[in-house]
N, C-alpha and C positions, 0 to 999 in steps of 0.2 A: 724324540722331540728335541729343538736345540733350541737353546735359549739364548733371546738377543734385548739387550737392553735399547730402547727405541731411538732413534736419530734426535727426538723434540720433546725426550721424557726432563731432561735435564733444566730445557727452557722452558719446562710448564711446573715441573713441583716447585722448582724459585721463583714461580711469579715472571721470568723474565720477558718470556714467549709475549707478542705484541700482536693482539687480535685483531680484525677489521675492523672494527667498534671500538678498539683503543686508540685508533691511529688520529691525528690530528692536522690541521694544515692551516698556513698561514690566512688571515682573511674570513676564515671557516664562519660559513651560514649554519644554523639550525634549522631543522624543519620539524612541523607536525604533519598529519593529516586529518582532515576530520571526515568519520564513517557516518555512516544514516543512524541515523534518529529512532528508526522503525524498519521491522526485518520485513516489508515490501507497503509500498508505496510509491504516487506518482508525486514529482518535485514540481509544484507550483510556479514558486518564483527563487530566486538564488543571485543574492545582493555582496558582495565584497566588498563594498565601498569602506563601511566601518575599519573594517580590518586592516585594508592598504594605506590607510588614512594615519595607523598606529602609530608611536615613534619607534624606531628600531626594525621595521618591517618590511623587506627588500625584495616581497613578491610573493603573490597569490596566485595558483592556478585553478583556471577550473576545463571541464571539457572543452571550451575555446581554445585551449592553450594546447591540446591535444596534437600536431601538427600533421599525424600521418594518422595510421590503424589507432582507434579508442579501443584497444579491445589488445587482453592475453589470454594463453591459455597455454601448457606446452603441448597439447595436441590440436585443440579447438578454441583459438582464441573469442570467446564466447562471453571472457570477464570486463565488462568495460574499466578503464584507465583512471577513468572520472566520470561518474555517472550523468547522465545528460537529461532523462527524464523519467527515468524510474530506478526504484530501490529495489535489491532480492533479498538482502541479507543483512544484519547492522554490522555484517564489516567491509560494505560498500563503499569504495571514497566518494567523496562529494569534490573535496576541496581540499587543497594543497599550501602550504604557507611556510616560507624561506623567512627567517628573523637573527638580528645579532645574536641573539640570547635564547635558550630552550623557554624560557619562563614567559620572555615576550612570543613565541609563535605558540603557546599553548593561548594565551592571551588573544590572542590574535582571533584562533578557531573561534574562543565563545561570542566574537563578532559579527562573524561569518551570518548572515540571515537567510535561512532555508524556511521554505514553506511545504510543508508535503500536505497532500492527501491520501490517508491510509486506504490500504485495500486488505482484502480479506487475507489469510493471514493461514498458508499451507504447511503446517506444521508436522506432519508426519506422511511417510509415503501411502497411509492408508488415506486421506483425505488428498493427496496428489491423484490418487490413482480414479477416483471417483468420476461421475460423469459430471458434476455438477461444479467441477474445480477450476480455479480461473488457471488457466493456460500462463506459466511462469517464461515461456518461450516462445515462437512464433512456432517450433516443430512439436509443441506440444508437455504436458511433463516426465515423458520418457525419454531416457539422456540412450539406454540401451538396452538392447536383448540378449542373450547368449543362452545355449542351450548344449546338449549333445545328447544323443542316444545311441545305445546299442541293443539290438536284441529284441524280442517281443518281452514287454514289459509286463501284459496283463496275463500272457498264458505263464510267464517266472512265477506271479503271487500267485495264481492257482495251483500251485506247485509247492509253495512255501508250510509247511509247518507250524514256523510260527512268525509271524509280522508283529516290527515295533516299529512305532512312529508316534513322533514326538516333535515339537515347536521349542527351538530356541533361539532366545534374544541376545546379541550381545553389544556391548556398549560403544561412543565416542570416546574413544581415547584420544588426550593430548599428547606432543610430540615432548613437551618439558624440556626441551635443549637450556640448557644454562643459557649460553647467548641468544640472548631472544633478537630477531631480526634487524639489521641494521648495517652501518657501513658510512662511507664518507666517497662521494660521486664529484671530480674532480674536471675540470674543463680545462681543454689542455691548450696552448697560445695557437697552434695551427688549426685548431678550431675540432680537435679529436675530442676524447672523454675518455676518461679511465675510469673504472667501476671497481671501488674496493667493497666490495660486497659477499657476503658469502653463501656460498651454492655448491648443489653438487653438479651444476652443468655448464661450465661458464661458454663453452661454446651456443650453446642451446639459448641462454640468456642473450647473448651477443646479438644473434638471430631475429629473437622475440624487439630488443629493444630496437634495433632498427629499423622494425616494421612501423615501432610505435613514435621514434623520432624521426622519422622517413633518412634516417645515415646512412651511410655504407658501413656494413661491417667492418671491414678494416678499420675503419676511423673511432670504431669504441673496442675499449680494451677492459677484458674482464679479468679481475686478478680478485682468487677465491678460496686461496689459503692464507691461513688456516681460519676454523670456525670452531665455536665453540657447543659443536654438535646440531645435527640434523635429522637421522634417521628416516631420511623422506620429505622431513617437514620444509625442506628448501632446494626441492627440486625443481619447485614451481616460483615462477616471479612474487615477490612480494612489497618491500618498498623502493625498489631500483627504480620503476618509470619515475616515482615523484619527487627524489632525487634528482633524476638525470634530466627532468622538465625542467626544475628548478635550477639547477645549475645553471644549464643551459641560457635560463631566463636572465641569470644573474651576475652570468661570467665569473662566478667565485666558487669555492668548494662549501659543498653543502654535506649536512652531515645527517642520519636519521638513524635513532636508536629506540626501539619500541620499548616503552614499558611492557613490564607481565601482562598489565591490564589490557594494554593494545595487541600486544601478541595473543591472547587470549581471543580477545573479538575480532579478530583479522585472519589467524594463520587457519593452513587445513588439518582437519583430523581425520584418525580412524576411523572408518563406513561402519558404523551400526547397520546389523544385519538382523532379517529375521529368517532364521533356516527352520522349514521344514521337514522331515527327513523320513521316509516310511520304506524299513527294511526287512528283509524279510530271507529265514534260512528255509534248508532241508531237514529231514532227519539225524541228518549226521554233521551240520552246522557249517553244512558249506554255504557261502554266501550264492540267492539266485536272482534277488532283484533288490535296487536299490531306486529309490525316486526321491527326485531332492528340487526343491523351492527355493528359491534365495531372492528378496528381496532386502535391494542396498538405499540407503539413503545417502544421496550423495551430494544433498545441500541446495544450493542456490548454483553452481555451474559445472562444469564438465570436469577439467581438470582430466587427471588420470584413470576417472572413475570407469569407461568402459575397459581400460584393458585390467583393474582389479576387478571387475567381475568376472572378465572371462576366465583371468587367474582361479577366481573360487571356484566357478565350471568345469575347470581342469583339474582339479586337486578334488571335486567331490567323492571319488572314489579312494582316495589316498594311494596310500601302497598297498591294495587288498586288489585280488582278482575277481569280477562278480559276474555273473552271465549274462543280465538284466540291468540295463542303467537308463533310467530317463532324469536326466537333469536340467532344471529352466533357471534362468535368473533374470532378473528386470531391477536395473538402477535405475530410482526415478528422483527427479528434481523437485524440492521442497524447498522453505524459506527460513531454512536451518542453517548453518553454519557449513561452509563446503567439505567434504569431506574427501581426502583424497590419499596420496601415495604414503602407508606407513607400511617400516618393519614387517616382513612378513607378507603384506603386500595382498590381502584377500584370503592367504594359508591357513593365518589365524584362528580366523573366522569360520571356517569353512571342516578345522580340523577339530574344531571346541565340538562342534556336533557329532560329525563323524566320529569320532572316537568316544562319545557319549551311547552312539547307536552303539559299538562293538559291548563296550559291556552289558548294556541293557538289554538286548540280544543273549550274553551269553548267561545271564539269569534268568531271560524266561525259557533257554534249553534247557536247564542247569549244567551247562559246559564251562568249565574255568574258560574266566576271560582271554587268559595266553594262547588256552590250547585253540582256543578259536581264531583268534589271531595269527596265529602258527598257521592253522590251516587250509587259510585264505591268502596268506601272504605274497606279493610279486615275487617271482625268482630271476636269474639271471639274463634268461631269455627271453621272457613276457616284455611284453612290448607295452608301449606308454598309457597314460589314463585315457587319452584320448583316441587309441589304437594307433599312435604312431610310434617310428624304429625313435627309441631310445639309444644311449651309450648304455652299454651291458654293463652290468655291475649285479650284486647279490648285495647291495648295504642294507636295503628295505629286511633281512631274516637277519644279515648281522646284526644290528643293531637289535632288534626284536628279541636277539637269543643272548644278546648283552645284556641288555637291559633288565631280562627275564630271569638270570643270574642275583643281578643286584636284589630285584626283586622279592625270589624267592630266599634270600641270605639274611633282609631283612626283615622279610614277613616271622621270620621264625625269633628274631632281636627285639621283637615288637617290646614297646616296653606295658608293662599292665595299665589297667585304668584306674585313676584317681575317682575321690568321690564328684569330682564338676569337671574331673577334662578328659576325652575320648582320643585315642589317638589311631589313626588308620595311615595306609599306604597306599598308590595307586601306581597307574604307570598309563603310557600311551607309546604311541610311534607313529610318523607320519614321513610323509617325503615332500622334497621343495624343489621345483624347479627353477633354474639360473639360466639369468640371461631375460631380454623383453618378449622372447618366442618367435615360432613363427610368422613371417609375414610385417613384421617391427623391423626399422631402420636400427641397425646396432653394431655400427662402427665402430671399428676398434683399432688401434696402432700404435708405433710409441719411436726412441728417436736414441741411436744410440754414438757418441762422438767422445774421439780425443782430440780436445780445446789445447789451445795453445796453451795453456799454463801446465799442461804435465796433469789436467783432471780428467778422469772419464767420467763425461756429461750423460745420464741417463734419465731422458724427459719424457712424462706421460700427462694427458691433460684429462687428469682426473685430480679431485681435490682431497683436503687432508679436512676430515670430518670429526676428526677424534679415535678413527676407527681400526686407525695403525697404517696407514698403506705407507708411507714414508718406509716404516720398517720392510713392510713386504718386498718393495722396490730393494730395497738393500741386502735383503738377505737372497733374493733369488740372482742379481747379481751378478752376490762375489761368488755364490754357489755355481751359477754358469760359466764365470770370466776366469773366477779363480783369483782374484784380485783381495783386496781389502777394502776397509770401509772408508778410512782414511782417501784412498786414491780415486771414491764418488764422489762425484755433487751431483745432487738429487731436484731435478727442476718440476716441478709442477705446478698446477691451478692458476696459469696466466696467460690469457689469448694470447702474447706475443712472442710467449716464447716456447712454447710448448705443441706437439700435432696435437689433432682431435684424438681423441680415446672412447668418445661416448659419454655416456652418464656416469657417476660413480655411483652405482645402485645397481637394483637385483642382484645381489652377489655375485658380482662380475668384474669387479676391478682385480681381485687375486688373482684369479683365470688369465683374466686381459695382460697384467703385467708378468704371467709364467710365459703364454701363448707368443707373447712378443717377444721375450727373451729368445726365445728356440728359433724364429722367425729373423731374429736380429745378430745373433754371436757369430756363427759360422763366417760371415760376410767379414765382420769387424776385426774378429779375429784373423782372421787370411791377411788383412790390410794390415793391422799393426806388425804382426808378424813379418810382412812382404817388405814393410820399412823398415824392421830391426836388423833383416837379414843383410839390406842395403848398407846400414850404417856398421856394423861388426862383423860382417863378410862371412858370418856362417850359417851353415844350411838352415832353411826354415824350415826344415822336419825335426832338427834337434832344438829347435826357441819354444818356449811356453808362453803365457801369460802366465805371472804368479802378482803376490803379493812385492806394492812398490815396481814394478817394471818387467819386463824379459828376461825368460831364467834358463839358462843352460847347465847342465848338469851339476842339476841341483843347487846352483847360485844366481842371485841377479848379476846378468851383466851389464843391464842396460837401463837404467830409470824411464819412465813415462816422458817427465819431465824434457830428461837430455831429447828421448824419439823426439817429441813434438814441437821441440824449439825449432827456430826459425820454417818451421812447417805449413804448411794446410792443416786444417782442422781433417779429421780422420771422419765422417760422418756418414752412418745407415741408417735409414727411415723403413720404415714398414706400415703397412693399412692391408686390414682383413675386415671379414666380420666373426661376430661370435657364433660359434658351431650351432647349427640348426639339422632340425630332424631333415633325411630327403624327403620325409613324406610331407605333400603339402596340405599339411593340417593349419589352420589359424590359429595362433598363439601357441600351437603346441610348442612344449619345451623340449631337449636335446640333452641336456648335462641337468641331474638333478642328484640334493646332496639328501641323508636320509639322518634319523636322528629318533633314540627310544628314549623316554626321559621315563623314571621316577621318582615318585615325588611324597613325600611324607608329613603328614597333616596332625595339627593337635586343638580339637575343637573345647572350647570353654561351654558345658552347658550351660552355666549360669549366664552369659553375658551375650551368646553367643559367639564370638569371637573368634577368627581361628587363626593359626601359626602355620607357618611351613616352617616346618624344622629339619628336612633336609632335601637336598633335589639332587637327582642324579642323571646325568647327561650322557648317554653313548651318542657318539657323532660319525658316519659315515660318508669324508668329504675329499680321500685321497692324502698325499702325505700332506703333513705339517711343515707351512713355511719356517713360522714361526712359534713358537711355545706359547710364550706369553699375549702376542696379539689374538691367540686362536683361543686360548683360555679367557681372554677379557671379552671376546665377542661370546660365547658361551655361555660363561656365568653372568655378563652384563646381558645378555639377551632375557637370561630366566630369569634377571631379579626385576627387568621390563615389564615381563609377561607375569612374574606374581603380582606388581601391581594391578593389570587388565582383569585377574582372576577375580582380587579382593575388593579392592580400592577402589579403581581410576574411574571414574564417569561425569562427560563435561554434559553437563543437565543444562537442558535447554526447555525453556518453559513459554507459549507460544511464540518459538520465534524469537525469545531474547535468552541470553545466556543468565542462568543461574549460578553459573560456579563465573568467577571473572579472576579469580589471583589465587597462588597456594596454602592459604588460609582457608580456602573452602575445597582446595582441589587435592585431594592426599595422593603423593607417590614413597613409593617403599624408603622410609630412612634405614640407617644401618643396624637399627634393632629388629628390623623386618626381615633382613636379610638370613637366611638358615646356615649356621655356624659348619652344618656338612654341606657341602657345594664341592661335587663330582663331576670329572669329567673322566671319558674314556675318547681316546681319537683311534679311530678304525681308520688306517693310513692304505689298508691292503687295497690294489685295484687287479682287475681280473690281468693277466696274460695279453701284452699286447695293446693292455690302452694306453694311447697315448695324448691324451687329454688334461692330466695333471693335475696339481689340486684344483679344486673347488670350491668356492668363496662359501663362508661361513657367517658373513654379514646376518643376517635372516634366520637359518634354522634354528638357532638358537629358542627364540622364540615360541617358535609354534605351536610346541606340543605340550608345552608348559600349562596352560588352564586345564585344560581335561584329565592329567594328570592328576593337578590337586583334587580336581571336583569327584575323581572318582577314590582318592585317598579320603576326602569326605563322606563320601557314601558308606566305606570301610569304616570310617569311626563312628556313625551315628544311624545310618541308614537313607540321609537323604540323598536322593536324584537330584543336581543339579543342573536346572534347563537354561537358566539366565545367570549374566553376567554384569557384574562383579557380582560375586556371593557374599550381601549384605548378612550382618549380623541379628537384625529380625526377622531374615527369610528364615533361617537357624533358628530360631525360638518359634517363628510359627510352626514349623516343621515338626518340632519338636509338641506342641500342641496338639497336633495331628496326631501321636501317638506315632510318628516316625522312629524317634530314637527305639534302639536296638543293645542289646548288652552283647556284644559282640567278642568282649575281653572276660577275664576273669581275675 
């Protein structure tokens, strides 16, 4: 592993670094927006007069103001802009308002006169699903289907031994980015716009916005670094239209910065799911039939939700071989809060169960959980969950016989039981696929130049989320070029000067910015080279690229700088897409990273309460760019996913939010966190691949719940089917005559 200290580490521990939400501009408007009243109803009547009348009030929009598409969505523009005559969700805007001052356009909204009529009130997908439910969309309230099958399913169970099957729920989890949504949307004198907003798509936004302000793309400019974290939660549009209306409206720069509370009732979450899962072995604990349910709740609109289901559909099997697979899922639309692209991406969800059914399974054989695992595992040549050609790898058994190491090293360290606290051990393993799948627009590219000033410009339009890509970009490189860090500039997250790259998400910007280096040196290198040999007259078989300029045995002769003065910019582009299966499966995935986590639990009988006191992470995702970014996406993914296990759930109680700010909404502080935090990076790839690493964005995550819930089970004897693992589920449990003396 090599360690790189990051390009924006310097400008963020001093405060210096200057967020979208910091920035400020002469003239600067405020805005609010104000959401529904009630999570579905029809709008009566909708009066602004009060409002515009305010002093300091320099414009109100409502759906008139709308000029082209009322409607976003990044696949299914299905979300109106400003609502026109009905409400789905109370984080539906109504109404929009431009003020000198934040205090007067808060002022402003409680002006604003809405009249609704409430309508019935579809608060969970079992009341969506019913025959008697009012229709939340003209196609009905199913957003989508996705399924897969292999094999005769009904003669595998007649065949099985023994069948476990079991219902689990798991929760809405919030995105918690520090920088909760916001930005300063700018009109520029030739009649353009600049969007200092932050995303991880700025092309993709560009797109959306010009449908909705009828522009030409060209003429809006998306600039989307840095932010102050995303993880999904700002893939999707959010307060950019009512900015950019505003602006627009007002010919001044307008600014909008959501409170918690706004970001709370506006932004998308994690898909609560409910998995059903009936599995079922042989004799000898081979897996032969597996059936899985998955109902997603996916809010009041579309958003990303069909292709996270199809993701859970894909991953129902994990990394396990099984003969028999019948898997259904159905997102349906409800008047809940929308629920769309997090971490993880569907994995989560889909791996908390499965890997619940493995242990549960291997207690009613009595087979060690491992050896069953072991048993079942994908190998190098097994082909994808959904029977499509994979990249060949063996990570799914490394990782598993990593992990099972740790494991078994600590099961035997175990520490004894006190008189009120239990302590147990678990483990899981799962695999993720990277990239949007088959059959997904997932363009990729990136932009390699010696600028006249003597810098080699290396631009990719993907953005800097917190997540390190700045350092990735830099360290594959000087790795490639041979250069130094010094002789980069590193352009990205701004329509105008950056190609398309795609999204920064599904851990695919590592990949992206390896794939394009390989795709980009050769070329660049030939050229600088072909100019050094020009200006110092000797062979271009003996020039290198080194660090500071052109190096002939073993010395620079030539600085960047001197090559490129009085020059042409030196410039190679590249556009691909990201590697996909040949086989044409839908969604299926092509590049997938794999990951065995253990994880070590200390339950309080008295309080019920429990700790994770250590987590151990094997990672199979190819070499390591970087040390330290690969390590913070790892251990920050698990101490994510401890909160999803324990903690996190945004309660929604018909239709209106329960939790609204972090006073009622817990995520892991630093005494949460377990003082052993392991990683192992599995860098080996088979002979021959040439695919490189593998973004690590995501796995981190996944296998974290299941983990703990089955180191739970270890210290007390409860099966955990629901998430978060509340502290009175643990005392009822224990009621039940659950608890187990398990230690001595």
């Amino acid at each position: 592993m090599k360690k790189k200290i990051r390009p924006d580490g310097k400008e963020k521990v001093t405060g210096r670094l200057k967020y979208l939400t910091d920035l400020t501009f002469p003239e600067m408007l405020w805005a609010k927006v104000l959401r529904s009243a009630y999570p579905h109803a029809r709008i009566l009547s909708l009066s602004t007069e009060k409002a515009r009348q305010l002093p300091g009030v320099q414009a109100v929009i409502t759906h008139e103001d709308v000029p082209a598409l009322n409607g976003f969505g990044i696949v299914t523009p299905d979300q109106p802009v400003l609502c026109k005559d009905t409400v789905r969700y109370v984080g539906d805007a109504v109404a929009a308002v431009a003020a000198e001052s934040v205090e007067i356009a808060a002022r402003a909204l409680e002006l604003i006169e809405v009249h609704y009529e409430p309508l019935p009130v579809v608060d969970s997908p079992e009341k969506a699903l019913a025959k008697s439910a009012p229709l939340l969309h003209p196609g009905g309230n199913i957003l989508h289907r996705a399924g897969f099958q292999k094999g005769d399913i009904q003669t595998a169970f007649s065949r099985c031994v023994n069948i476990v099957e079991e219902t689990y729920e798991v929760p809405r989890q919030l995105h918690a980015y520090m920088e909760t949504e916001g930005g300063v949307i700018v009109p520029e004198k030739d009649g353009a716009l600049t969007v200092y907003v932050g995303t991880q798509h700025g092309f993709k936004d560009r797109f959306q916005l010009s449908r909705i302000l009828g522009m030409p793309e060209e003429k809006i400019r998306i600039i989307s670094s840095p932010m102050g974290g995303s993880f999904g939660g700002k893939d999707e549009l959010n307060i950019q239209p009512y900015g950019a209306l505003l602006a627009l409206a007002t010919g001044r720069p307008v600014k909008i910065h959501q409170t918690r509370q706004e970001s709370m009732r506006s932004s998308i979450k994690r898909h609560p799911m409910s998995i059903t899962m009936k599995t079922g072995v042989d004799q000898n604990g081979r897996l032969l039939a597996h059936q899985t349910t998955i109902t997603a709740d996916t809010g009041a609109y579309a958003t990303l939700g069909p292709a996270i289901l199809d993701f859970a559909v894909e991953h129902a099997c994990g990394p396990y071989m099984i003969e028999a697979v019948d898997t259904k899922g159905v997102s349906v639309f409800t008047n809940n809060g929308v629920s769309g692209e997090f971490r993880g991406f569907g994995g989560n969800q889909i791996t908390f169960a499965l890997e619940g059914q493995m242990d549960r399974l291997a207690a009613a054989i009595g087979m060690d959980a491992l050896e069953l695992r072991r048993l079942n595992i994908r190998h190098e040549q097994d082909l994808g969950p959904l029977g499509q050609r994979i990249v060949q790898t063996n990570g799914a058994l490394e990782v598993l016989e990593s992990a099972a190491q740790v494991y078994q090293a600590k099961k035997q360290q175990m520490p004894k039981a006190s008189e009120w606290k239990r302590t147990g051990i678990g483990m899981a393993v799962t695999m993720h696929g990277g990239g949007l799948g088959f059959g997904r627009m997932d363009p990729a590219g990136g932009r390699l130049s010696l600028k006249e000033n003597g810098k080699i410009e290396i631009a990719f339009g993907f953005e800097e989320a917190g997540q390190g890509i700045l350092a990735v970009i830099e360290a594959v490189t000087i790795e490639e070029l041979g250069c130094r860090k010094e002789d980069l500039s590193i352009v990205i997250g701004d329509t105008a000067l950056v190609p398309s790259s795609g999204s920064t998400t599904a851990s695919r910007g590592t990949s992206m910015v390896w794939h394009s280096l390989q795709r980009l040196k050769g070329s660049f290198i030939k050229q600088v080279l072909a100019r050094a040999a020009q200006k110092t007259g000797a062979e271009e078989n003996v020039l290198s690229i080194g660090p500071g300029g052109v190096w002939k045995n073993g010395k620079c002769v030539l600085s960047f700088e001197s090559l490129a003065a009085g020059k042409e910019p030196i410039v190679v582009s590249t556009q691909f897409d990201f590697p996909v299966s040949p086989d044409a499966i839908d969604s299926a995935h092509y590049l997938y990273t794999y990951s065995g986590v253990v994880a070590q639990a200390e339950v309080d009988i008295l309080t019920g309460r429990i700790k994770v006191t250590g987590l151990h992470q094997s990672t199979a995702a190819g070499p390591v760019v970087n040390e330290m970014g690969y390590r913070g996406q790892i251990e920050g993914g698990g101490v994510m996913a401890l909160g999803y296990t324990l903690m996190e759930d945004v309660v929604m109680t018909e239709g209106q939010y329960a939790t609204e700010n972090f006073d009622s909404y817990l995520v892991p502080g630093i005494q949460d966190v377990p003082f052993d935090l392991e990683l192992e990076a599995i860098e080996t790839l088979p002979p021959g691949d040439h695919y490189g690493p593998r973004g690590v964005g995501e796995i981190g995550t996944v296998a974290v719940a299941p983990a703990i819930a089955n180191a739970i089970y270890d210290a007390i004897g409860f099966r955990v089917s629901r998430l978060p693992v509340k502290p009175e589920a643990v005392l009822q449990s224990m009621e039940r005559g659950v608890l187990y003396e398990n230690q001595s």
